[in-house]
N, C-alpha and C positions, 0 to 999 in steps of 0.2 A: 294499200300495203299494210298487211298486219307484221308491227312489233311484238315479241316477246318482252317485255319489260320483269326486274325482278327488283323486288322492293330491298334495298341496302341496309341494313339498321344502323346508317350512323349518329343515331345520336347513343350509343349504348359502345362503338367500336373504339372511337376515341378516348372515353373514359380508361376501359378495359385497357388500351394499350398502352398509356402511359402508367397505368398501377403495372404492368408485367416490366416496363424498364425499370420503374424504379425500384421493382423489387429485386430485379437482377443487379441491379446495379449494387445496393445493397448487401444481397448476397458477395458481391467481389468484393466490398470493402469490409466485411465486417470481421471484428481483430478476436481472433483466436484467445479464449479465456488464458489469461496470466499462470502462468504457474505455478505453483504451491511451493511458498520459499522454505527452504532447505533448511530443517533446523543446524545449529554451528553444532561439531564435533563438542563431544565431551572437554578435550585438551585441546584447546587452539594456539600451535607455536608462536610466540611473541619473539624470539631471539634467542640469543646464549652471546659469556662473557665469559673472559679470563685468563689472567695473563702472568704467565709462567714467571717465577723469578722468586728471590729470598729474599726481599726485603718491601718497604712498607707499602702497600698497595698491593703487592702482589701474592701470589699463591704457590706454591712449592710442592707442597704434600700435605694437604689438610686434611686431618682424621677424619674432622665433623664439622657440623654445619647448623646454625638453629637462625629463625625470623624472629623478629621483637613483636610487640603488640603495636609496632607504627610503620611495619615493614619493611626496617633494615635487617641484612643480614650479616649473622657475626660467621666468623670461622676461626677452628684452634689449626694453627701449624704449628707442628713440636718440630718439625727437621727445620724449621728456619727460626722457632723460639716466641714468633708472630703470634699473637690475638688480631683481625682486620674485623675491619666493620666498613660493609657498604653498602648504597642505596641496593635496591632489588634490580634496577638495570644495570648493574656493574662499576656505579661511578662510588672511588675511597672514599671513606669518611673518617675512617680512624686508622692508626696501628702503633700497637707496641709491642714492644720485644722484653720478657722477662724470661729468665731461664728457669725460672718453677714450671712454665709448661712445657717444658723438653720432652717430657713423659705424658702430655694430653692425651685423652681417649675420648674426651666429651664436651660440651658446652653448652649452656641455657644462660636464657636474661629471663632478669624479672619482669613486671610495668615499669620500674623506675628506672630499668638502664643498665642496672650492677650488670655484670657478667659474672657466670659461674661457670669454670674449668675442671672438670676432672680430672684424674692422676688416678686410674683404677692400682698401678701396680704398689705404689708408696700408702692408696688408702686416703689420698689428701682432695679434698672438692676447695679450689681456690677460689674465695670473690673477691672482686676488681670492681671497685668503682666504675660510672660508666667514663672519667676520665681517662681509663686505663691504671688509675695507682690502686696499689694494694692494699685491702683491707682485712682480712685475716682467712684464716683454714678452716673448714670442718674436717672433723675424722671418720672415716668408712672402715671397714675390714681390709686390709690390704690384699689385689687382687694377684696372687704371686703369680700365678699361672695360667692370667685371664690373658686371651690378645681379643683384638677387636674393638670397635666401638663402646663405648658406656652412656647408654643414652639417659641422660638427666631429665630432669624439666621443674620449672618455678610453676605453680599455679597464680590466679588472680588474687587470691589471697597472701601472695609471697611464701605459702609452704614449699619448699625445697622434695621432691620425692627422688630417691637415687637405688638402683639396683645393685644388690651385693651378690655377685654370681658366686663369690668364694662360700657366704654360708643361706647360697637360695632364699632370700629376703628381701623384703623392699623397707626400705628404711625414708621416714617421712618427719623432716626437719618442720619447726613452726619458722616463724619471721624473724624471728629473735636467733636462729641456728642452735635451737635447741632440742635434741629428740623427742620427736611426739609419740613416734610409735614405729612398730614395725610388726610384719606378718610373713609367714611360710611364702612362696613361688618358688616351683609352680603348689598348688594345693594336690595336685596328684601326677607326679612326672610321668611322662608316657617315654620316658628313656633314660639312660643315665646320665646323659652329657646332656639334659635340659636346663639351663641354668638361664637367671632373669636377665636381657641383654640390654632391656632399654624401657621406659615408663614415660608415656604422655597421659595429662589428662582431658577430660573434657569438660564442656560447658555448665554440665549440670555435678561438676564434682565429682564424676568418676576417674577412676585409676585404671588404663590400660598397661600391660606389662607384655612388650614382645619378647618371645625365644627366638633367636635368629639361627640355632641351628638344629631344630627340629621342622622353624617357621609355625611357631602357635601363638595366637594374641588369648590372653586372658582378661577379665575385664571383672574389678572391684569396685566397693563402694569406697568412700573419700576412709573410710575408718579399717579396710583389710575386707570386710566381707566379700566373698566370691559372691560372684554372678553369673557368668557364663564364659561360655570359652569355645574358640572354632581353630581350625586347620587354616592360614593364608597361602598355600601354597597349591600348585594347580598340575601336580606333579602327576601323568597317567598311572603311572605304575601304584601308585598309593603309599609311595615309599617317603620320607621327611623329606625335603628340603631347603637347603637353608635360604633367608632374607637378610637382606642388608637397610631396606627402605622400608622406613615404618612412620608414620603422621598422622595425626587427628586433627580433625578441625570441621566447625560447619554442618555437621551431624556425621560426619564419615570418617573411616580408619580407609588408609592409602597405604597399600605395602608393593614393594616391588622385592624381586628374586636378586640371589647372590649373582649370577652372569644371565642377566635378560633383562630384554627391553618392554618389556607387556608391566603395565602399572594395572593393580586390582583395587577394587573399591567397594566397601561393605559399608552396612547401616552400623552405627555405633553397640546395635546388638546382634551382629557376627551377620546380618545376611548380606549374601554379594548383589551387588548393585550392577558389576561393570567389569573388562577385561577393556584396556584398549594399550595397544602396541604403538608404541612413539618411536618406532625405527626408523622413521622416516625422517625423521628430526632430529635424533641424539648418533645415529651410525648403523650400519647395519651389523656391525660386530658388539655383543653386549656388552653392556660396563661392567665391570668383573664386582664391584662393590657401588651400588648405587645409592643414596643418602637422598632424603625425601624431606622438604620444608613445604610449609603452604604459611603465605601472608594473609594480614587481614583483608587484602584486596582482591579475595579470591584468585589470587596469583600460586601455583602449583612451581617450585624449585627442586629442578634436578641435578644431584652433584654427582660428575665425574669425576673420584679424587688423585685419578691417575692420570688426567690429561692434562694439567685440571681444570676441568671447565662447569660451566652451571648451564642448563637449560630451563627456559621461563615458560608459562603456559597460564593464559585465560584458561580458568574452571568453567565449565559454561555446565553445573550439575544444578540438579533441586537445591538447593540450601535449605533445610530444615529450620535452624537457627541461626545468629549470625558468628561471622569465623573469629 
């Protein structure tokens, strides 16, 4: 009896079939590449704070708003007479009540603490000790017919710079509260009603001077000389509109609009960086007057002065230099 016989190749079959399980096998377990994590939004909400009432700790109707160099923050209320001072997360640290700020329209600290009040319509810039007691007046032009904010600021040097919207000027105090200088704003008005509303400077000793109701930043050397100058406002029609929020710090100018929520960010020499809308966090109805602080802890402060509340935000930008 003839068999057909056929030669198996096992020594080559067995091999072979355990590399195809375990490559299956493999195949079913192996974990899909990780994802690419998400860089954090420009403004990352941290909270808000603020608690309505006329006396000490609390908030009423504060004109203005400014951060120190240790990231407290002061505010002037003239309808309840209050200067406060508190941490950036909302907890008091200070308050008193004098009735020379009944008439507040502004407020800066220097490095050392003093607090400086403005009184645009008497012409009077009050400084207060950082105890709260009072230490004497400078004089400004009396602003008869200004309303609005008067936005001050101390540099690191302790020079004092203050806007005189009555005779278009910036006027810049030394240490001692004595006039250093002063120069034309704007250097060429694109309206009639452009007058200087508010002056921050920067790291490297420049002089910013916002119009809030054209919405133009100009930008000087520490001595008056012009440098440049842009449009902050993102209006289609191409037509002025006004700003209430204006801030430097960090290498960036921060402005936000008279009623919106969308905060803009440019390079210290006018180019825009950024548009992001915080509706989502501060209301979906805009603040009709929004007031802009940044601490050294790259912390971004938003003031509602009609509710009154503060909105806080991690900066998650480039930092060019430190704030």
């Amino acid at each position: 009896m003839t068999h057909n016989h056929f030669d198996s190749p096992r020594g080559t079959f067995l091999p072979a079939a355990l590399a195809a399980i375990f490559f299956l096998a493999s195949c079913g377990n192996r974990v899909s590449p990780a994802p690419m994590p998400q860089p954090p939004p420009p403004f990352e909400f941290l909270g808000s704070w603020g608690d309505k009432g006329n006396g000490p700790g609390k908030l009423d109707a504060p004109v203005a708003f400014a951060a120190d160099s240790l990231g407290y923050i002061y505010f002037a209320d003239p309808s309840s007479s209050f200067i406060h001072k508190f941490a950036s997360k909302g907890t008091p640290l200070l308050s008193f009540e004098d009735s020379r700020v009944r008439h507040a329209t502004g407020i800066a600290v220097d490095s050392g603490g003093a607090i400086y009040v403005a009184d645009a319509q008497k012409g009077n810039i009050l400084i207060f000790f950082p105890d709260g007691s009072f230490l004497r007046a400078l004089r400004i032009a009396p602003q008869k017919h200004f309303s609005g904010v008067l936005g001050i600021v101390v540099d690191a040097d302790g020079n004092l710079y203050a806007p005189s919207p009555a005779t278009s000027r910036i006027l810049k105090f030394d240490n001692r509260g004595r006039t250093q200088r002063s120069w034309a704003a704007p250097q060429k008005a694109t309206s009639a009603d452009e007058r200087p509303s508010w002056v921050a400077t920067g790291q490297d000793g420049s002089v910013f001077v916002a119009y809030f109701n054209t919405g133009r930043i100009e930008k000087f050397s520490s001595d008056g000389s012009w440098m440049t100058s842009w449009s902050a406002t993102s209006n289609p029609s191409g037509e002025p509109s006004r700003i209430t929020g204006f801030a430097v710090a960090g290498g960036f100018v921060f402005t936000m609009a008279a009623s919106s929520s969308q905060i803009r960010v440019w390079t210290i020499d006018g180019l825009h960086r950024l548009d992001a809308d915080l509706a989502e966090y501060i209301g979906a109805a805009p603040i009709a007057g929004p007031q802009l602080a940044v601490t050294p802890h790259a912390e971004l402060l938003v003031l509602d002065p009609a509710a009154p509340k503060v909105f806080r935000f991690r900066m998650n930008l480039e930092i060019k230099e430190p704030l």
